[in-house]
C-alpha positions as CSV (number, residue, x, y, z in Angstrom):
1,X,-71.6,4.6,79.4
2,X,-74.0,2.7,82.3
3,X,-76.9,3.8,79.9
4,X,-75.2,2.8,76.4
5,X,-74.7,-0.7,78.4
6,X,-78.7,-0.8,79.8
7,X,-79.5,-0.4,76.3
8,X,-77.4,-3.0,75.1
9,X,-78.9,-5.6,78.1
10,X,-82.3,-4.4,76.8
11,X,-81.7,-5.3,73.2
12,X,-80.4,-8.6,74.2
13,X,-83.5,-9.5,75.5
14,X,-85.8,-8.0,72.7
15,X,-83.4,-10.5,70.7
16,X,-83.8,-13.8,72.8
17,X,-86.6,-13.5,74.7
18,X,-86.3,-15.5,78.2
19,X,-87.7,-18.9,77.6
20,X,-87.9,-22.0,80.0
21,X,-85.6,-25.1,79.3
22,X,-86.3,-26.8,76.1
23,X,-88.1,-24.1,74.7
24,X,-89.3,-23.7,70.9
25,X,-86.3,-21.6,69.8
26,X,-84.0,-23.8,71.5
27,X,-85.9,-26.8,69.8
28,X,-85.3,-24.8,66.3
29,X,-81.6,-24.4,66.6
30,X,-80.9,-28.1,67.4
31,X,-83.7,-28.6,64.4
32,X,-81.4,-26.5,62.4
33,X,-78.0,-28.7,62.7
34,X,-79.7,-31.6,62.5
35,X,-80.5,-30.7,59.0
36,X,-77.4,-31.3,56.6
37,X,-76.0,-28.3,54.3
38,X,-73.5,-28.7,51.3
39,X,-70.1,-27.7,53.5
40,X,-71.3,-29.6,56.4
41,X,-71.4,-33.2,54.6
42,X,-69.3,-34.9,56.5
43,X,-70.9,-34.0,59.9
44,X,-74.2,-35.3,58.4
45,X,-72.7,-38.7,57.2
46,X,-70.8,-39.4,60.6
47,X,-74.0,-38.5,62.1
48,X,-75.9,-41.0,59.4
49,X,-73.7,-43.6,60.6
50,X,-74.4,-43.0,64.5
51,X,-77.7,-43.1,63.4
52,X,-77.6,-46.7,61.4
53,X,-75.5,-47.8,64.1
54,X,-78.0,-47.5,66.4
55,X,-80.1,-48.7,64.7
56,X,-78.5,-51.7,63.8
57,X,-77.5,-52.2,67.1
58,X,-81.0,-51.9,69.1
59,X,-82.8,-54.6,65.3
60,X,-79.7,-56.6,66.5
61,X,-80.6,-57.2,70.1
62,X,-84.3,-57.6,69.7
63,X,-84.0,-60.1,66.9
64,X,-81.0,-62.6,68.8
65,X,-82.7,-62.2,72.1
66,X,-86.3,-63.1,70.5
67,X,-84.5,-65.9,68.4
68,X,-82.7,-67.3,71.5
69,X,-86.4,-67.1,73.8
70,X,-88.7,-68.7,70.5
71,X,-85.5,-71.7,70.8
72,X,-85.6,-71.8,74.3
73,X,-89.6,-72.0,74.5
74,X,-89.7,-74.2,71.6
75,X,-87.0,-76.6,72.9
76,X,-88.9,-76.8,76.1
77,X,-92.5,-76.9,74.6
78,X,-91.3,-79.9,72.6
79,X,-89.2,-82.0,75.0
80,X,-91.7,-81.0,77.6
81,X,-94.5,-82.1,75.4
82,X,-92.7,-85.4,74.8
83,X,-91.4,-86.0,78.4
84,X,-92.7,-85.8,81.7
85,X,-92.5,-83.2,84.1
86,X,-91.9,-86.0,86.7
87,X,-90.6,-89.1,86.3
88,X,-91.6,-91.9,88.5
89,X,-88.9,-95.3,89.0
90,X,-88.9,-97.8,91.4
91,X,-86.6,-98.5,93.9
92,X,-87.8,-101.5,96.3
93,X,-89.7,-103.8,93.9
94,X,-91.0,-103.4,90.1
95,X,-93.8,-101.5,88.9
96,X,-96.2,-103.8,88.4
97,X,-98.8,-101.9,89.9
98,X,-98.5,-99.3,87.3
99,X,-102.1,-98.8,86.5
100,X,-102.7,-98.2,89.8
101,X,-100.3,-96.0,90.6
102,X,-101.0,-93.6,87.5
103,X,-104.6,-94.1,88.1
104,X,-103.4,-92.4,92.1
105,X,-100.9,-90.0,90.2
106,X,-104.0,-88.4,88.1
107,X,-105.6,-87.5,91.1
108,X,-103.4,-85.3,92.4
109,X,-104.4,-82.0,92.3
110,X,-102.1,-80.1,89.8
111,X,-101.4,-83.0,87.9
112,X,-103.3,-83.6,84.3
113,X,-101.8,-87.1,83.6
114,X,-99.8,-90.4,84.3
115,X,-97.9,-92.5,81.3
116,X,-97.1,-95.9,82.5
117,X,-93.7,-96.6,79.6
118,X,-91.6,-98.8,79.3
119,X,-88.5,-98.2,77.2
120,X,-85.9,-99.7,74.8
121,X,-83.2,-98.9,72.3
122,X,-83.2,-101.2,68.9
123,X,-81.9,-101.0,65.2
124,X,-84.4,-100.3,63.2
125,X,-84.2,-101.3,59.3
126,X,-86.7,-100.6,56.4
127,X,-87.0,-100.8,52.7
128,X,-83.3,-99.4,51.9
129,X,-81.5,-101.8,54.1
130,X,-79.6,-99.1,56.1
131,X,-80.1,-99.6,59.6
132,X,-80.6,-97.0,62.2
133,X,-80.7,-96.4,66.1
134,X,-84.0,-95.8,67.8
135,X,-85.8,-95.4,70.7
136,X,-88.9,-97.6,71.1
137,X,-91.7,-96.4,73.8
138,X,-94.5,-99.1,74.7
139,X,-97.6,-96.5,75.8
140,X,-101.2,-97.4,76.3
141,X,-103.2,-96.2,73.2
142,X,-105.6,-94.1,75.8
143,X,-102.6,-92.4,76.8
144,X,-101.2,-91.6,73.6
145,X,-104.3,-90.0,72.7
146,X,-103.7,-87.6,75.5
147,X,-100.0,-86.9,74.3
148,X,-101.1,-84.4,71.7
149,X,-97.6,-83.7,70.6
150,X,-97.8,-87.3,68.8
151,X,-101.4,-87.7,68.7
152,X,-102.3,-84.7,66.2
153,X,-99.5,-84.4,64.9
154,X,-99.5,-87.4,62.4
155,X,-98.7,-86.8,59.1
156,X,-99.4,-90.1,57.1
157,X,-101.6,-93.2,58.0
158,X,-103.6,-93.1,61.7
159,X,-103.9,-94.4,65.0
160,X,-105.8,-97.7,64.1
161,X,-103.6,-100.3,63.7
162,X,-101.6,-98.6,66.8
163,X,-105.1,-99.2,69.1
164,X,-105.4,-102.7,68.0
165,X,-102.0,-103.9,68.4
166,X,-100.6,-104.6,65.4
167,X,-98.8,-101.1,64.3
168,X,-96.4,-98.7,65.4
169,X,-95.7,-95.3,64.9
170,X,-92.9,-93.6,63.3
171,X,-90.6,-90.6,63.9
172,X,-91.2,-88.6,60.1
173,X,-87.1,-88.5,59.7
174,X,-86.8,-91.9,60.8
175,X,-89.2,-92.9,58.5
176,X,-87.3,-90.6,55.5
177,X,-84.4,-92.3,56.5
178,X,-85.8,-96.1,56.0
179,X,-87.8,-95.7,53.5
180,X,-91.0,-96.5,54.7
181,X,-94.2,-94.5,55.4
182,X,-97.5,-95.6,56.4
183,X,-98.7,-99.6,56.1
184,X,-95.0,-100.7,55.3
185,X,-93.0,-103.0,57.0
186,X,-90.3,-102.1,60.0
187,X,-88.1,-104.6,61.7
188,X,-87.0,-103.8,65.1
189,X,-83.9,-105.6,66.3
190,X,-83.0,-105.3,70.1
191,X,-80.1,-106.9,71.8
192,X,-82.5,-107.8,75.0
193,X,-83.5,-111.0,73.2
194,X,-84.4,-115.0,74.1
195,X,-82.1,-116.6,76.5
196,X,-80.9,-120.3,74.4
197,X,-78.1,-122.7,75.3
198,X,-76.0,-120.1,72.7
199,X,-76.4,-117.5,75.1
200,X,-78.4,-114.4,74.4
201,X,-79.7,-114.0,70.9
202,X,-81.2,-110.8,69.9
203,X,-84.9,-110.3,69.2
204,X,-86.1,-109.4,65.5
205,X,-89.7,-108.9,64.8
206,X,-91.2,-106.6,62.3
207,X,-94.5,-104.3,62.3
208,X,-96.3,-102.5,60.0
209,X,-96.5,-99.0,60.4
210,X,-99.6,-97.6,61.2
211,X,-98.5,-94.0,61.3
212,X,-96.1,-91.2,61.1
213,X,-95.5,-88.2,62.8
214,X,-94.2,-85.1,63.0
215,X,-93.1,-83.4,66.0
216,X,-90.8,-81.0,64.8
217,X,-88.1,-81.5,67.1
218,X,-85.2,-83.5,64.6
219,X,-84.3,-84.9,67.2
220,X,-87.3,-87.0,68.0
221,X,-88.5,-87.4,64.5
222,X,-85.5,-89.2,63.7
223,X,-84.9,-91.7,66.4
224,X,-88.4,-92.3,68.0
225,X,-90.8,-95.0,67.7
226,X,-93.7,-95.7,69.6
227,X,-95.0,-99.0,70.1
228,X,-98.7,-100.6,72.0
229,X,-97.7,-100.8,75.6
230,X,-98.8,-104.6,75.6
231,X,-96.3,-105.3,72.8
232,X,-93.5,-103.6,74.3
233,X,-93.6,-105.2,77.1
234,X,-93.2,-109.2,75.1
235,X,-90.6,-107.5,73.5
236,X,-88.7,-105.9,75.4
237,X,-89.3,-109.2,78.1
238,X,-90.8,-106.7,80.8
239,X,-94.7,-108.6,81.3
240,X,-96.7,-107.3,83.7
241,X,-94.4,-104.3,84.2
242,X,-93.1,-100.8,83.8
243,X,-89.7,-99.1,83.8
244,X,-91.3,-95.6,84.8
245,X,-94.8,-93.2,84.8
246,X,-94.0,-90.1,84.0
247,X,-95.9,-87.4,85.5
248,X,-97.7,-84.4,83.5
249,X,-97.8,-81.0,85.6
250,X,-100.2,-78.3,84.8
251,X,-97.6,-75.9,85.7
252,X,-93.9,-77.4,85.5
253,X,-92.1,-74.9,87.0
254,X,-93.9,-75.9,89.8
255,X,-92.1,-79.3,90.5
256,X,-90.9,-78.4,94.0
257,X,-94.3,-77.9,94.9
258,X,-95.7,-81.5,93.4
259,X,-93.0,-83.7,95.0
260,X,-94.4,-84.4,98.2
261,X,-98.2,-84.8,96.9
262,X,-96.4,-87.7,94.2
263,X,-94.6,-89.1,97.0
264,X,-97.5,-89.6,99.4
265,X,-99.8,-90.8,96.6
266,X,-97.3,-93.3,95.0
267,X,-97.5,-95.0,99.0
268,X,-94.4,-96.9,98.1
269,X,-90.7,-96.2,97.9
270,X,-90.1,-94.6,94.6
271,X,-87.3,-92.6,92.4
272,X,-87.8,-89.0,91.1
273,X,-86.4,-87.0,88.8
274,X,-87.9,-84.1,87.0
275,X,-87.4,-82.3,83.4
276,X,-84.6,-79.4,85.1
277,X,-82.6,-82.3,86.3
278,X,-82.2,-84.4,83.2
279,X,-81.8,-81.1,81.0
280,X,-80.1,-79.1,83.4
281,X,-76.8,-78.9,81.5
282,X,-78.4,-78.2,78.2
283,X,-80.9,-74.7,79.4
284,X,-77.8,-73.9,81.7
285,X,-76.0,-73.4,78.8
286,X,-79.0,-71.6,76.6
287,X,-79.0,-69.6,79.2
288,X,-75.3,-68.5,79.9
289,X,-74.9,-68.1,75.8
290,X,-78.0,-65.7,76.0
291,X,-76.5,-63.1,78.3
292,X,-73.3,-63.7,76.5
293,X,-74.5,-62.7,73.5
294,X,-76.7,-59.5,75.5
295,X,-73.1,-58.3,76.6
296,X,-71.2,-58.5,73.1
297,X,-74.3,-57.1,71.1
298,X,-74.5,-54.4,73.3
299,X,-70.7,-53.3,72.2
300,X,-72.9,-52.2,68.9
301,X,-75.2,-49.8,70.4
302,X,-72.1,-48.4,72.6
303,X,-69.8,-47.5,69.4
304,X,-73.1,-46.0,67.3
305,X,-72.9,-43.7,70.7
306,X,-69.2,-43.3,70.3
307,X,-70.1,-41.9,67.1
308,X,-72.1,-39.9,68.4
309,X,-69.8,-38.1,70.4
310,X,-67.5,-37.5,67.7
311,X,-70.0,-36.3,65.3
312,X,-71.1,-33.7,68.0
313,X,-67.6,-32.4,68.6
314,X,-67.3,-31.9,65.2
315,X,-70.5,-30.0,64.6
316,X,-69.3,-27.9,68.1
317,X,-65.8,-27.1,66.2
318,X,-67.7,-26.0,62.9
319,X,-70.6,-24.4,64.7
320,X,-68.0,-22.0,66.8
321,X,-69.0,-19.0,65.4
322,X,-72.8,-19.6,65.9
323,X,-72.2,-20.4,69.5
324,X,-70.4,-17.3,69.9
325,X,-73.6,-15.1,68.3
326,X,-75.8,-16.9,70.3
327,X,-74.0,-16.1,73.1
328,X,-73.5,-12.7,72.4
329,X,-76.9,-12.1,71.5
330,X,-78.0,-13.7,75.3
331,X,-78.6,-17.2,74.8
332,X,-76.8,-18.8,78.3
333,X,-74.4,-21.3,78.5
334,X,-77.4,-23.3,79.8
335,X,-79.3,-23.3,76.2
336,X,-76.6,-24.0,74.3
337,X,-75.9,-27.4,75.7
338,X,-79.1,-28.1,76.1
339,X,-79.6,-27.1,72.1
340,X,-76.5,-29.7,71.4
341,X,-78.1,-32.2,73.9
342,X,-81.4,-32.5,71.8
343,X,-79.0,-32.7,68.9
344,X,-77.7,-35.7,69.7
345,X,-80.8,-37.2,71.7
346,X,-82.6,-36.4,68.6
347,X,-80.2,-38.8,66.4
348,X,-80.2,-41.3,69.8
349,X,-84.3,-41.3,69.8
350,X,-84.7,-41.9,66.1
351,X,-82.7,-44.5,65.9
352,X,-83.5,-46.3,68.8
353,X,-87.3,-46.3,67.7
354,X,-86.4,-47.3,63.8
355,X,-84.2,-50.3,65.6
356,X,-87.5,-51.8,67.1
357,X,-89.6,-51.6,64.0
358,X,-86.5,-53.0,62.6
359,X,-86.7,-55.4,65.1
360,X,-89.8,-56.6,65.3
361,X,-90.7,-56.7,61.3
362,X,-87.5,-59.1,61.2
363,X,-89.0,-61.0,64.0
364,X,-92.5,-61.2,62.7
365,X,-91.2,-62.5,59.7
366,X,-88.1,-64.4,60.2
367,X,-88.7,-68.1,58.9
368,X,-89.7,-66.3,55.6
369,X,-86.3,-64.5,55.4
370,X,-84.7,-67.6,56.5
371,X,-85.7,-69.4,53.9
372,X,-85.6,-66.5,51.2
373,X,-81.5,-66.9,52.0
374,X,-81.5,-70.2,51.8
375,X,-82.9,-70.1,48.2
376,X,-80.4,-66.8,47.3
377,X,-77.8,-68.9,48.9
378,X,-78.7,-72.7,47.8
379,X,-77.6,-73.4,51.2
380,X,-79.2,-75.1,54.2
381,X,-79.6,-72.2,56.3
382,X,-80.6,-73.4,60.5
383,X,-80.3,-77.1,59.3
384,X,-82.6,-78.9,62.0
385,X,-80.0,-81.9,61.7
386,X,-78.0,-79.2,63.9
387,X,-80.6,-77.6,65.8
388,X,-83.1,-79.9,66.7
389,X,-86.2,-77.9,65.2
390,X,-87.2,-77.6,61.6
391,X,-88.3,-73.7,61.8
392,X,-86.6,-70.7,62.7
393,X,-88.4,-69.7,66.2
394,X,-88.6,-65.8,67.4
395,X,-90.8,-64.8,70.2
396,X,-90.5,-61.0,71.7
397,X,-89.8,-60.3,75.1
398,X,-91.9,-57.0,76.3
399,X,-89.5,-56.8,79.2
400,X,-86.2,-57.5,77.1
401,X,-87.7,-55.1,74.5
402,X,-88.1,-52.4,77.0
403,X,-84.7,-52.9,78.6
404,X,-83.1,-53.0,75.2
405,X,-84.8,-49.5,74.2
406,X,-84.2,-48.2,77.8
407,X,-80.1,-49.3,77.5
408,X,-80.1,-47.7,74.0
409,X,-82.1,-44.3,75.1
410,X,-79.2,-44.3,78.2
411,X,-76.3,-44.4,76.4
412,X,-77.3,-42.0,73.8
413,X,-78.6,-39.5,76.1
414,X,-74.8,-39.8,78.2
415,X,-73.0,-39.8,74.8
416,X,-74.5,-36.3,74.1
417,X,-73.5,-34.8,77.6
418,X,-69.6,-34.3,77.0
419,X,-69.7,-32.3,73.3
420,X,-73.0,-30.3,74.8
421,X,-71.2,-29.5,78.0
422,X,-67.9,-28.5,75.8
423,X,-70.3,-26.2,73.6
424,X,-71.7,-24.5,76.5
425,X,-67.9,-23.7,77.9
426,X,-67.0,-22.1,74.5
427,X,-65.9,-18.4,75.1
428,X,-67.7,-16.6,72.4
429,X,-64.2,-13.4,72.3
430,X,-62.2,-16.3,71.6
431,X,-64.4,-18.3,69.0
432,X,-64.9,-15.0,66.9
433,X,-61.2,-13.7,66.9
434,X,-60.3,-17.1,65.2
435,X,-63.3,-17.6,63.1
């Protein structure tokens, strides 16, 4: 009997050689069920869907987090382009030392320019009558040159008539709105006009437009006009002076840094704010909305896994038999969930890797895709009237990428633990006396 027993030990081994972990017959097997057979069809489409799922899931992350970092970037590119990092006001006296002061500003190490500005709000009116709000900004022409966001960016007419006084330059939508493009006629109307015995009447001059741009940002293009600093300041009655200088940065995260250097070379009392302060509420909420929308898009990734797990019990409950032969013929307990493990994985792996090509084709093309829907659709699809840019932005995260793949890979990996831990508890007397 102890020799009929040796024997049998012996042939166990001849059968299933002893192999490390995750070794090429172990690699088979799990090959084996991942491959779908005619009786096992509906273990191969619940494990379709945990692959789609994933799939979906991981292309789903990549593409809202890359759309929500191309809007942030864009969003700060353009009102960073448009607006200072620092803004300079006074406190005990006018800026009428402006040129000065900006010429002092531009010094500073870190800093790559000064704009002197002086601001107003008017109703602007063109060839159609309808009237519309703007914002008017007097700038010196050698500074405009410098604000390249306006300065190569015009779309119609030039900077000619702007540098010799006698033109202004147009917003693109404000100018779509009016009527008007370049060498037409705008009047501005502003409420801070000539002092009579009537009492305050408001001031209405027209110019000619000597160009229009394009920003990109709705938002500006619609409302903004900018105007020869001379000229704003008789219109707007501010001679000899400035409402602010705002301050360039080569680096603008770095305003904490550039405060005290402003304030020693302004050698005055002065006011400042900087770009986080006046948009704080706006990127605060970006940002919240971006890790809102991590969290719920996650839920995705975690039901594909679900699935997962349920497609792996099933193929354990149909797969009893096998277990029990396996087992019987010396694989350990050990094998077999490791052999249900790389099951799973496999589906988790796949998936996660066909979600990031997924991913980052949609993203390399996503303003074509945007606008192919809008044409299936005859819809406006991202109206910039809404969102404040006239293109769909996406820019790819390595990091996020890599966290997104990593999160996926995670809970794929622990999805697969439970059904390969329950096939490795199966008692192979009990799975064949049923079978």
């Amino acid at each position: 009997m102890g020799k009929g027993a040796s024997e049998t030990a012996v042939q166990k081994q001849e059968v299933i050689p002893s192999a490390g972990a995750f070794s090429s017959f172990e690699r088979m097997v799990a090959w084996r069920y991942l491959r779908s057979r005619r009786k096992e069809t509906f273990i191969s489409v619940i494990a379709g869907f945990s692959f789609v799922g994933i799939m979906l899931g991981v292309a789903t992350l990549i593409i809202v987090m890359a759309v929500m970092n191309g809007f942030r970037t864009e969003l700060i590119s353009r009102i960073l382009g448009i607006n200072g990092h620092v803004i300079v006001q006074p406190v005990d006296q006018p800026l009428t030392d402006y040129a000065q002061l900006a010429k002092r500003f531009s010094a500073v190490p870190g800093v790559t320019m000064a704009l002197p500005l002086v601001e107003g709000q008017t109703l602007a009116s063109g060839k159609q009558g309808a009237g519309s709000g703007a914002l008017v900004r007097g700038i010196r022409t050698e500074d405009l040159e410098k604000l390249q966001e306006v300065s190569s960016n015009i779309r119609s007419g030039d900077l000619t008539g702007f540098a010799t006084g006698d033109g202004v330059l147009v917003g693109s939508r404000l100018a779509a709105s009016l009527g008007i493009g370049a060498g037409d006629q705008i009047t501005l109307v502003s409420p801070e006009g000539d002092v009579t015995p009537m009492g305050v009447t408001p001031r209405v001059k027209s110019y000619r437009v000597s160009g229009v741009f394009e920003i990109g940002m709705s938002e500006y293009d619609a409302s903004m006009i900018y105007m020869p600093l001379a000229e704003a300041q008789a219109y707007f009655n501010a001679d000899g002076l400035v409402q602010s200088i705002e301050i360039y940065l080569k680096d603008a995260d770095k305003v904490d840094e550039m405060r005290p250097l402003i304030e020693e070379a302004a050698g005055r009392q002065i006011f400042l704010t900087d770009w986080r302060q006046r948009n704080q509420t706006f990127f605060s909420a970006l940002q919240v909305e971006r890790n809102v929308m991590f969290m719920i898009l996650t839920l995705i990734v975690l039901v594909a896994a679900l699935n997962i797990i349920s497609g792996l019990i099933m193929l354990v409950k149909d797969k009893g038999s096998d277990i029990a032969i396996l087992r019987t013929m010396g694989a350990s307990s050990g094998a077999i969930m490791r052999i249900f493990f790389m099951t799973g994985a496999a589906i988790g792996i796949v998936g996660t890797f066909a979600g990031v090509l997924l991913g980052v084709v949609v993203c390399l093309n996503i303003e074509s895709i945007r606008q192919f829907f809008s044409w299936v659709s005859g819809t406006v699809l991202f109206d910039p009237e809404l969102y404040f840019l006239s293109q769909l932005p996406a820019e790819m995260s390595l990091s996020e990428t890599t966290s997104v793949v990593i999160m996926a890979l995670v809970l794929s990996f622990l999805a697969t633990i439970f059904p390969a831990w329950r096939a490795s508890r199966l008692d192979p007397v009990q799975a064949l006396r049923y079978e």
